[in-house]
KESEDO-505409 format. One record per residue: residue number from 1; residue in one letter; z, x, y of N, C-alpha, C, O, CB in turn. Coordinates in nm, 3 decimals, always signed. Glycine has a CB too. Layout:
REM residues N
 num residu    n.up  n.east n.north   ca.up ca.east ca.north    c.up  c.east c.north    o.up  o.east o.north   cb.up cb.east cb.north
 NUM      A       Z       X       Y       Z       X        Y       Z       X       Y       Z       X       Y       Z       X        Y
...
END
This chain:
REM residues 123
 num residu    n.up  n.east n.north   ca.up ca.east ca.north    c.up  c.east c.north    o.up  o.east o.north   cb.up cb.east cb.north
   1      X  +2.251  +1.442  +0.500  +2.117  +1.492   +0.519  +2.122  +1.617  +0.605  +2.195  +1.639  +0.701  +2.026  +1.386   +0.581
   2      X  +2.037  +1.686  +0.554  +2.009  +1.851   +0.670  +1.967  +1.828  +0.790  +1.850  +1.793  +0.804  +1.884  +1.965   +0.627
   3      X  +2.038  +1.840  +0.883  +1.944  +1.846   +1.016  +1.821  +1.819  +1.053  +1.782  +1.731  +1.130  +1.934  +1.938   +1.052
   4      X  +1.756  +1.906  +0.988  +1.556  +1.961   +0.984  +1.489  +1.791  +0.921  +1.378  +1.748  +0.953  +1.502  +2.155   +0.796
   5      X  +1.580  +1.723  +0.837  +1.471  +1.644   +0.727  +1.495  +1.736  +0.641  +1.400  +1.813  +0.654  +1.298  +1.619   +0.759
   6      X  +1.563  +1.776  +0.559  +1.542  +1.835   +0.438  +1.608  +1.778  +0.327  +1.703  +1.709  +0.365  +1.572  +1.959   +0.445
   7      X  +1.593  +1.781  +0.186  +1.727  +1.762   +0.154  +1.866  +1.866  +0.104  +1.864  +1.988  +0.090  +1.703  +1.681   +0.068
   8      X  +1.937  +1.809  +0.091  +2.082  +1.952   +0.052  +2.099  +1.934  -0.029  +2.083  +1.830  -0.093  +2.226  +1.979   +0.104
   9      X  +2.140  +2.033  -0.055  +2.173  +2.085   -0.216  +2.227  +1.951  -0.292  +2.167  +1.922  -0.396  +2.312  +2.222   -0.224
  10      X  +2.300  +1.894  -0.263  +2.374  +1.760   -0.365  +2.267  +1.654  -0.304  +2.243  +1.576  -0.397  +2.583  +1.705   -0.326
  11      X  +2.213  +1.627  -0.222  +2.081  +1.555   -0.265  +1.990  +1.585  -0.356  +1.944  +1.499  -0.431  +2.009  +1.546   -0.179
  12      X  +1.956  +1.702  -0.359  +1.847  +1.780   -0.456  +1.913  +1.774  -0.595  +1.827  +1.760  -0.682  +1.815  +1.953   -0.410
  13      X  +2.004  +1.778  -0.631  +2.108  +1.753   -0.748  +2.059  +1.606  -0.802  +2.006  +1.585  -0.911  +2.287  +1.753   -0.688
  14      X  +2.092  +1.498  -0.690  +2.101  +1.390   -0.740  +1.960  +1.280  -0.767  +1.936  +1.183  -0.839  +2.197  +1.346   -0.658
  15      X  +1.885  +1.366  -0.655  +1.683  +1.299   -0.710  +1.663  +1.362  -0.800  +1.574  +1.318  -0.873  +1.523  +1.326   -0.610
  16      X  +1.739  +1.510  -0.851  +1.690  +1.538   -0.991  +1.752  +1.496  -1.131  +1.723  +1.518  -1.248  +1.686  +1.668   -0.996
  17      X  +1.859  +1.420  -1.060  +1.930  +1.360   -1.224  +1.950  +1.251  -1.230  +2.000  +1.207  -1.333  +2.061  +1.402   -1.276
  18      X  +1.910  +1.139  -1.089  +1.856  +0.984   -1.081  +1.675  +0.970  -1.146  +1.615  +0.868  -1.115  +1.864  +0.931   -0.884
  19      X  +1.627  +1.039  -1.203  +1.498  +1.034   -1.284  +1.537  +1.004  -1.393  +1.497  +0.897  -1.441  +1.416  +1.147   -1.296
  20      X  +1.638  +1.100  -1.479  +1.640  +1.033   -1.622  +1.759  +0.985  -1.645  +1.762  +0.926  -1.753  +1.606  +1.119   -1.737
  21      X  +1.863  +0.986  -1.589  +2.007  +0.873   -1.552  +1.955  +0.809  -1.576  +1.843  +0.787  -1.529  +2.088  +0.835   -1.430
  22      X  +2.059  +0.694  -1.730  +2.048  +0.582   -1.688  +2.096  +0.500  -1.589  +2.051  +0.386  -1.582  +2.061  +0.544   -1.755
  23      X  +2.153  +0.526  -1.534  +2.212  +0.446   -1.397  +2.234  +0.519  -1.311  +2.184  +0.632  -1.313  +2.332  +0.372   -1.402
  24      X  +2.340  +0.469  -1.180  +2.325  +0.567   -1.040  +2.497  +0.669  -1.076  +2.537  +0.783  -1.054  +2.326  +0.432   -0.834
  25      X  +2.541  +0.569  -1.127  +2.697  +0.648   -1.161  +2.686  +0.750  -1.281  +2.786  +0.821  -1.283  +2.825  +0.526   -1.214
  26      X  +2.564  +0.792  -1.421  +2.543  +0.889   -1.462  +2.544  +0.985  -1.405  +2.621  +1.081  -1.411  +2.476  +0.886   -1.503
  27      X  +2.392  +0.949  -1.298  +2.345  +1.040   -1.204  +2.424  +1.106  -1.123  +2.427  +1.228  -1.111  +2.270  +0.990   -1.134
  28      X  +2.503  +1.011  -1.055  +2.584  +1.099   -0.956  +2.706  +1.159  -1.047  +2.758  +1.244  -0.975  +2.643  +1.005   -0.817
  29      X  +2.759  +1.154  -1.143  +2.797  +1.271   -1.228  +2.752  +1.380  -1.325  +2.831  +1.432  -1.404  +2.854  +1.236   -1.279
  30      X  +2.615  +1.416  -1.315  +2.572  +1.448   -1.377  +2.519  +1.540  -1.264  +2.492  +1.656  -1.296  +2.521  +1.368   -1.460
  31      X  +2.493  +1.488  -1.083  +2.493  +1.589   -1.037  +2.582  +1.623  -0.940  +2.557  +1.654  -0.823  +2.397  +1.604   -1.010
  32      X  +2.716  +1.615  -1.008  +2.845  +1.624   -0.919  +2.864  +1.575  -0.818  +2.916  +1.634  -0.724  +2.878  +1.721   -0.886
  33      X  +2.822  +1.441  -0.815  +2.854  +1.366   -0.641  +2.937  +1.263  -0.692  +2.943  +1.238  -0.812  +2.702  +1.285   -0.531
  34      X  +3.017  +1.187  -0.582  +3.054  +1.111   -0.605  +2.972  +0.971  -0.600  +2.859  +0.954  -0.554  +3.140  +1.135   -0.554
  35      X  +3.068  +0.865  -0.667  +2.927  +0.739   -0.719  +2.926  +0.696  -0.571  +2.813  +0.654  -0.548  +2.969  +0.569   -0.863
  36      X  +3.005  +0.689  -0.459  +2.989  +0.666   -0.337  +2.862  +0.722  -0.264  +2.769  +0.653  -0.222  +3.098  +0.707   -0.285
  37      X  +2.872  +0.840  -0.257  +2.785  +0.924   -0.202  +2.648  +0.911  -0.259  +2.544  +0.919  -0.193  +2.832  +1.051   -0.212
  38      X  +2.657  +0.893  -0.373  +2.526  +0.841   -0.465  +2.471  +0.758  -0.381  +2.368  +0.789  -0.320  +2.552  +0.762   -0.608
  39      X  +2.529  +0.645  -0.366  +2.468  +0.521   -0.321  +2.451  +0.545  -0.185  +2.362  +0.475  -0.138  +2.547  +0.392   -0.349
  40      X  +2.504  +0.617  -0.107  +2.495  +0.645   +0.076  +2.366  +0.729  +0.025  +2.266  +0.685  +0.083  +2.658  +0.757   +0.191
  41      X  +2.333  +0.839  -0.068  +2.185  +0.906   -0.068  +2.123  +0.795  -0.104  +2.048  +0.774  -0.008  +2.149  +1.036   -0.169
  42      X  +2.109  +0.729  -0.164  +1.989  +0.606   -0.153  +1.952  +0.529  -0.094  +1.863  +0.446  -0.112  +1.978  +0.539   -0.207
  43      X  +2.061  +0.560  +0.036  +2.001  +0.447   +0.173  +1.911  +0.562  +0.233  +1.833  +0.515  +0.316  +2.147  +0.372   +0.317
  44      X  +1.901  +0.676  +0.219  +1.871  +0.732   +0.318  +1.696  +0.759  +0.299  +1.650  +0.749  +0.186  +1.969  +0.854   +0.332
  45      X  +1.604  +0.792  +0.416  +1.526  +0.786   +0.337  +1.442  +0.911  +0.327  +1.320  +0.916  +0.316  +1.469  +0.682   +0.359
  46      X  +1.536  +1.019  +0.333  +1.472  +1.148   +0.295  +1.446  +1.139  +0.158  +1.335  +1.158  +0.107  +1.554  +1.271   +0.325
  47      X  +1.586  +1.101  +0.078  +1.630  +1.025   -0.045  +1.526  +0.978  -0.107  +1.476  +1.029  -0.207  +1.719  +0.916   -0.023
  48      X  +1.477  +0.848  -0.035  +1.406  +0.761   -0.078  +1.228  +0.837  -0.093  +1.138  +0.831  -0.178  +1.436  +0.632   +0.028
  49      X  +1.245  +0.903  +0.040  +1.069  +0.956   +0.003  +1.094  +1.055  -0.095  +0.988  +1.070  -0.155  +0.964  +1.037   +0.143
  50      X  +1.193  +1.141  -0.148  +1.206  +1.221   -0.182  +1.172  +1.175  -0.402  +1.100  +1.208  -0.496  +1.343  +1.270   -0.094
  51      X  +1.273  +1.093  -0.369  +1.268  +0.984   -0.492  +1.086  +0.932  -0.547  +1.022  +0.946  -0.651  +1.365  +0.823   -0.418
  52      X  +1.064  +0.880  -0.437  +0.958  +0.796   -0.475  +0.842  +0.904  -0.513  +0.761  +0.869  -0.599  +0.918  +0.686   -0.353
  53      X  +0.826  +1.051  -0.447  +0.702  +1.125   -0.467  +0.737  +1.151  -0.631  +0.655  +1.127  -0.720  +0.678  +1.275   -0.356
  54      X  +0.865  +1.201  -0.655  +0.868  +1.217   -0.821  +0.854  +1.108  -0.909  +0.835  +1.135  -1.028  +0.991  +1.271   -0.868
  55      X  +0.860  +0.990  -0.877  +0.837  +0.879   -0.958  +0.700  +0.856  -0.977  +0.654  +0.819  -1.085  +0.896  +0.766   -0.909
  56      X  +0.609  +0.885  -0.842  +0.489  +0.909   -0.872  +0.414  +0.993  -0.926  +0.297  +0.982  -0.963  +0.454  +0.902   -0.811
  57      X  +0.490  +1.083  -0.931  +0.400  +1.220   -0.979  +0.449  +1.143  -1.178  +0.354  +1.102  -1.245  +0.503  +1.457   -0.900
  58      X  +0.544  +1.139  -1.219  +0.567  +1.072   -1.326  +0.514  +0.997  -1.414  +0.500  +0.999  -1.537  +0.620  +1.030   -1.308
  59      X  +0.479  +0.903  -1.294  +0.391  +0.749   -1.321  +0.265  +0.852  -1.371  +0.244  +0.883  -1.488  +0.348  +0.610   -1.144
  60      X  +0.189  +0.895  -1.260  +0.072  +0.944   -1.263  +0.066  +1.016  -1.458  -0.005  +0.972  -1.549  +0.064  +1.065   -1.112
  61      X  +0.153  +1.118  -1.463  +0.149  +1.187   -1.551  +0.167  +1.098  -1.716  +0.111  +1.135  -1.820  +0.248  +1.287   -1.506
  62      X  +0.244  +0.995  -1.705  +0.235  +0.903   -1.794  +0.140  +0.819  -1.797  +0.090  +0.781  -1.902  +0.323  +0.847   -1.795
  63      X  +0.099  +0.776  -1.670  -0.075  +0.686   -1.683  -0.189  +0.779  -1.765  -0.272  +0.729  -1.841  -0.163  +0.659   -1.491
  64      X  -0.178  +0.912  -1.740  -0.264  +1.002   -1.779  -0.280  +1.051  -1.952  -0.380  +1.063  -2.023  -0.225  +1.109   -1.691
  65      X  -0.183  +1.066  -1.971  -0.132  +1.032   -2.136  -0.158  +0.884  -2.207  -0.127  +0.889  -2.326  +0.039  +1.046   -2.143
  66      X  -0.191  +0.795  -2.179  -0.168  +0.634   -2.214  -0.346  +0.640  -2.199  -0.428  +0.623  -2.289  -0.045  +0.505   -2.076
  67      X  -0.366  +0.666  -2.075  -0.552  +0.686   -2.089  -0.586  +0.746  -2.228  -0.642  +0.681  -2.316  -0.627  +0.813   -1.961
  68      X  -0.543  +0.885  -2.240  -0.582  +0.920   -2.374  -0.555  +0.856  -2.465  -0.644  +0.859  -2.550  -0.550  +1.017   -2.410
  69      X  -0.467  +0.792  -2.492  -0.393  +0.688   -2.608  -0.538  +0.597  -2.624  -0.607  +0.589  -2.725  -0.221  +0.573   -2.538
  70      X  -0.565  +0.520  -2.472  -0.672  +0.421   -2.504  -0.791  +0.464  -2.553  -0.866  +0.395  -2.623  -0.704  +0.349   -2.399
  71      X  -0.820  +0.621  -2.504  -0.984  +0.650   -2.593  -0.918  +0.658  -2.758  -1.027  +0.674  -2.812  -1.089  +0.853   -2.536
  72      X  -0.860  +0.658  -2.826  -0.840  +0.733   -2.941  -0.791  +0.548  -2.955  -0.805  +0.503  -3.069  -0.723  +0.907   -2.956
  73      X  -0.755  +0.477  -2.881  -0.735  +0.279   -2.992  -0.880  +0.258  -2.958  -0.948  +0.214  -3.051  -0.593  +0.089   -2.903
  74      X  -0.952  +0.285  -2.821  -1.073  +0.200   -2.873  -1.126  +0.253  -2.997  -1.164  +0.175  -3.084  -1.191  +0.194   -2.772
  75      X  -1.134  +0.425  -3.019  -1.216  +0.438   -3.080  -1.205  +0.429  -3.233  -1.297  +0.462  -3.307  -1.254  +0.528   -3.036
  76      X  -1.076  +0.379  -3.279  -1.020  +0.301   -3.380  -1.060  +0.210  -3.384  -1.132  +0.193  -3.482  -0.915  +0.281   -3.387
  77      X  -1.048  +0.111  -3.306  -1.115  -0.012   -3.308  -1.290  -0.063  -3.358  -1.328  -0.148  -3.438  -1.095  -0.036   -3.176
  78      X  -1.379  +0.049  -3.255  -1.450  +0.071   -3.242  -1.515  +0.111  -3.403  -1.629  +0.081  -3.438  -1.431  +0.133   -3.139
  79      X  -1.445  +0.164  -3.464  -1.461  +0.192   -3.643  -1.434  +0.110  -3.702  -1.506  +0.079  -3.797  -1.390  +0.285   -3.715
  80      X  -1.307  +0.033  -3.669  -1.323  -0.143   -3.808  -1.418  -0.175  -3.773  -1.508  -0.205  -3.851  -1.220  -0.306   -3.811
  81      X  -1.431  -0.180  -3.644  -1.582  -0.274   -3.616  -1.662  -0.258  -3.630  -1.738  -0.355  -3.627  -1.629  -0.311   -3.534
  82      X  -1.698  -0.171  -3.647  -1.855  -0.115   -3.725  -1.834  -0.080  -3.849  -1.923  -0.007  -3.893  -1.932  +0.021   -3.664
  83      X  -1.753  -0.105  -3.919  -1.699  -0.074   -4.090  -1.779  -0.187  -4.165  -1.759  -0.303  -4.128  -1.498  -0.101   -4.125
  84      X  -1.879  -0.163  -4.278  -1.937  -0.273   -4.299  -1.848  -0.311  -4.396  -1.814  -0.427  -4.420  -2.076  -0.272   -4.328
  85      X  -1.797  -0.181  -4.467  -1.678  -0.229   -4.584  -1.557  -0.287  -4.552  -1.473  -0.309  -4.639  -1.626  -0.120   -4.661
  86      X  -1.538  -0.318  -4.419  -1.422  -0.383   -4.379  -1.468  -0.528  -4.401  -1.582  -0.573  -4.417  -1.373  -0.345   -4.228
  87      X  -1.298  -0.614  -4.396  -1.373  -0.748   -4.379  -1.391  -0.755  -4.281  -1.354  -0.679  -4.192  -1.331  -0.862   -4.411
  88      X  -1.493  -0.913  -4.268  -1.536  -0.983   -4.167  -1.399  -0.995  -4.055  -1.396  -0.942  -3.944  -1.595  -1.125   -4.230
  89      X  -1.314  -1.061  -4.103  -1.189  -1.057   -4.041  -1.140  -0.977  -3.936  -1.127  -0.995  -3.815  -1.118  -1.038   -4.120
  90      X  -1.110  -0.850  -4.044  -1.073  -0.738   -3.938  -1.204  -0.687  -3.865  -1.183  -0.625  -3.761  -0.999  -0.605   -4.014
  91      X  -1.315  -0.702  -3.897  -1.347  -0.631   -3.777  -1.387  -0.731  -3.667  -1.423  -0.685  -3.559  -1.461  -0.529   -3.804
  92      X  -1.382  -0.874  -3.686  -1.390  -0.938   -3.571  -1.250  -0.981  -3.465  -1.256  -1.052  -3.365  -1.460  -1.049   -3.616
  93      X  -1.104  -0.902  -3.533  -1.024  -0.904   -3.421  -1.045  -0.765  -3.356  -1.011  -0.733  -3.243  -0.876  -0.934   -3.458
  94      X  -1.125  -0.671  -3.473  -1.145  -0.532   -3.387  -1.198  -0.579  -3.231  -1.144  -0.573  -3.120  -1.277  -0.418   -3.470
  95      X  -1.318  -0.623  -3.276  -1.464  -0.682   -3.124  -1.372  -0.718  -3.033  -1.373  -0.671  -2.919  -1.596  -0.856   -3.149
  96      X  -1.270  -0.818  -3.082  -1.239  -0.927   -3.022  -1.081  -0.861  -2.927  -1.025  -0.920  -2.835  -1.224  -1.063   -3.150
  97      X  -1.037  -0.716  -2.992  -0.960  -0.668   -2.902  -1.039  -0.583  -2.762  -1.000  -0.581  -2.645  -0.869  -0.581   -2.988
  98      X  -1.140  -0.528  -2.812  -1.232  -0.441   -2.734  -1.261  -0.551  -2.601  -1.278  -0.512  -2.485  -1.386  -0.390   -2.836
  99      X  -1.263  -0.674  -2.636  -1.382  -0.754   -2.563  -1.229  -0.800  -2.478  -1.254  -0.802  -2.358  -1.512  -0.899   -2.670
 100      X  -1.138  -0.823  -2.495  -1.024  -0.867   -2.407  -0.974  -0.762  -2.340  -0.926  -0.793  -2.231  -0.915  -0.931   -2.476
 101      X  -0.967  -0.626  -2.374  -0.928  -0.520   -2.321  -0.990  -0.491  -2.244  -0.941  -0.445  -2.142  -0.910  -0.438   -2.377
 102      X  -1.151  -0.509  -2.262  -1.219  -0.460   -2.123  -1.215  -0.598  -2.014  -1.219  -0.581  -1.892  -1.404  -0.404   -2.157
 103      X  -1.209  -0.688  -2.055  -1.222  -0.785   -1.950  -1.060  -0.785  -1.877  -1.047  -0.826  -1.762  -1.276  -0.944   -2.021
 104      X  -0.975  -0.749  -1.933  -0.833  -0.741   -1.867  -0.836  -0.597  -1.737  -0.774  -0.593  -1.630  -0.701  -0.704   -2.019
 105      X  -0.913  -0.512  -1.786  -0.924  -0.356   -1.696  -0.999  -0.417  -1.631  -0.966  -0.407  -1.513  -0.981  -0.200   -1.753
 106      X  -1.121  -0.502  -1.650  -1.197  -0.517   -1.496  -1.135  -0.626  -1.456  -1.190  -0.659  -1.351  -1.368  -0.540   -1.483
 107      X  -1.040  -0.710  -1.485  -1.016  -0.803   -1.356  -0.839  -0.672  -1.329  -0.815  -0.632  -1.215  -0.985  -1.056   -1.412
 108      X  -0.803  -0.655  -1.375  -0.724  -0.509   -1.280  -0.788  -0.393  -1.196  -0.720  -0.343  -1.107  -0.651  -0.414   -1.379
 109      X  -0.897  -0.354  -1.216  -0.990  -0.300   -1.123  -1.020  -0.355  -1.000  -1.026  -0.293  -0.894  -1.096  -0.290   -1.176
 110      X  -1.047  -0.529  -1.025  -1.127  -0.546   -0.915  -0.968  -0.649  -0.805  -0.969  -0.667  -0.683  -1.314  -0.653   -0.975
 111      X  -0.881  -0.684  -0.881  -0.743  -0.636   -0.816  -0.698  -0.560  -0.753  -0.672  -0.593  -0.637  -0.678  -0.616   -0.863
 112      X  -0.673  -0.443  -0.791  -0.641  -0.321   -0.767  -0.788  -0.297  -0.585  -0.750  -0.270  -0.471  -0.668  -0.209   -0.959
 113      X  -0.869  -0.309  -0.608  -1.017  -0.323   -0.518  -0.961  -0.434  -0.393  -0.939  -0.421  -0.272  -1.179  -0.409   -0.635
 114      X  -0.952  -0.534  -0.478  -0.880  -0.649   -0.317  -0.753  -0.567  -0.232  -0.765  -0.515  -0.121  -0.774  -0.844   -0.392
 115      X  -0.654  -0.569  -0.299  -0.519  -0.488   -0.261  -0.583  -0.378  -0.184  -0.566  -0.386  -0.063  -0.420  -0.426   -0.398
 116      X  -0.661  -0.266  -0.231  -0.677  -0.170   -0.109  -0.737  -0.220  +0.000  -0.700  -0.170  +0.106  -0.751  -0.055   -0.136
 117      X  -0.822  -0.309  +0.006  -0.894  -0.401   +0.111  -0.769  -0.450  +0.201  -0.743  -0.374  +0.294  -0.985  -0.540   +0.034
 118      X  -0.714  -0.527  +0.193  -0.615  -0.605   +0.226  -0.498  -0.496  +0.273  -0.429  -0.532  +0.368  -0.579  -0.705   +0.102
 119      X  -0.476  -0.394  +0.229  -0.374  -0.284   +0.252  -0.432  -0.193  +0.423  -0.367  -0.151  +0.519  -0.382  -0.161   +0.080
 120      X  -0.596  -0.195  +0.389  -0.661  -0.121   +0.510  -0.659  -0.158  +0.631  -0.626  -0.091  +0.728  -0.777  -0.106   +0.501
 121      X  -0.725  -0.356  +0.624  -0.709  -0.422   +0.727  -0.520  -0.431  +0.802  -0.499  -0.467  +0.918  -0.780  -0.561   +0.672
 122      X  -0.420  -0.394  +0.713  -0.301  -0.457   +0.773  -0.303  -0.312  +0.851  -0.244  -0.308  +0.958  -0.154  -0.517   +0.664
 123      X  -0.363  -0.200  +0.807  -0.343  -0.102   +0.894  -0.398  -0.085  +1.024  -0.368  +0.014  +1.092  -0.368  -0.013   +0.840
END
């Protein structure tokens, strides 16, 4: 590690090629470290914060894509189900996906709602 908190150059190597590595021994050849040293940067936790902000920024950017995915299935859905020429059938697993999908997002909402509660008070 740099002095300051920073990271060095073969750290910066190796949070950028432990993202799409499949493993830590790709990674650390892929950004010229050894698989030793690999694993000593992952105790560390410049490493580790360094790691975790790109995994989030990631996450984020893939949650954000998958949102769009869901307007464009409900609104598939949303068309068997109002298809009068469809059968009865399909459009009542259409309803019947709509009606589980939203009840699955609000009990993850109101999850997601306890957890920050519970996260504030430990602070």
């Amino acid at each position: 590690m740099a002095e300051n908190g920073t990271l060095t150059r073969g750290q910066k190597r190796f949070v950028a090629a432990a993202l799409g590595a499949p493993s830590i021994k790709a990674a650390a050849e892929q950004a010229d470290v050894g698989y030793r040293t690999a694993w000593r940067y992952l105790q560390e936790p410049v490493v580790k914060r360094a790691l975790g902000r790109r995994l989030e920024a990631l996450t984020r950017q893939v949650l954000m894509g998958l949102a769009e995915d869901c307007k464009d299935a409900r609104a598939t859905l949303r068309d068997v189900m109002l298809d009068t020429a469809a059968n009865d059938s399909d459009r009542i697993r259409a309803a019947k996906a709509i009606l589980d999908s939203t009840l699955h997002l609000a009990e993850l909402v109101d999850l997601a709602d306890r957890v920050a509660v519970l996260e504030e008070r430990m602070q």
